[in-house]
Every structure is written in C-alpha cells, then in structure tokens.
C-alpha positions in Angstrom: 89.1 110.9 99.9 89.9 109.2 96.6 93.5 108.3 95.5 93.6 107.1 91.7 96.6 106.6 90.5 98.3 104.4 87.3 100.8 101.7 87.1 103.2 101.9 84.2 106.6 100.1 83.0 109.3 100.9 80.5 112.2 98.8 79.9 116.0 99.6 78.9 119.1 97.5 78.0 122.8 98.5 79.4 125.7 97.4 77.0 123.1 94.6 74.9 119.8 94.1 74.6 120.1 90.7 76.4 121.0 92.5 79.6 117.0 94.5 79.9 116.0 95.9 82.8 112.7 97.1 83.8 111.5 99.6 85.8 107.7 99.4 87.0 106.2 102.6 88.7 102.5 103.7 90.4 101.9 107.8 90.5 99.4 109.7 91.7 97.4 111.1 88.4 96.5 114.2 90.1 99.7 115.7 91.5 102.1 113.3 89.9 103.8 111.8 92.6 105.6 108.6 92.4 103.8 106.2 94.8 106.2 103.2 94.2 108.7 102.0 91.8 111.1 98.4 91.6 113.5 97.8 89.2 114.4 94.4 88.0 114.2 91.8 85.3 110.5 90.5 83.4 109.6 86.7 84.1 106.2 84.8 83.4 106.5 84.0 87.2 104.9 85.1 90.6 106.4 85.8 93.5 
C-alpha cells in the first residue's frame, strides 16, 4: 500500500502582523485527511 500525501503551511497575524503565527499541515491527497499539523512561530533554526 502507498500513502502519498503533501506538506503545506499558511501563516496568519492576530492583532499585528508582528505577532504571525504559522500553521504547517501533512494530508493524505487521496481522501484528504489531515495526517499532522503544529502550530507555532517561523525561525531559520532546527530543532
């Protein structure tokens, strides 16, 4: 069995756009189920 699915992100502000907030999700391209999403702020660093 083969899963493909795609990673996408969109961002938002609340109140300014200095205060963004991102949201970063993986779904399932053939029934469209969410696999995984996390919320939280864009940095040039790994964790």
């Amino acid at each position: 069995m083969a899963l493909i699915c795609e990673l996408d992100e969109q961002w938002s502000f609340v109140g300014s756009k200095a205060r963004q907030h991102w949201l970063w999700y993986a779904y399932n391209t053939k029934t469209g189920g969410v696999l995984a999403y996390t919320f939280g702020p864009r940095t040039d660093e790994m964790r």
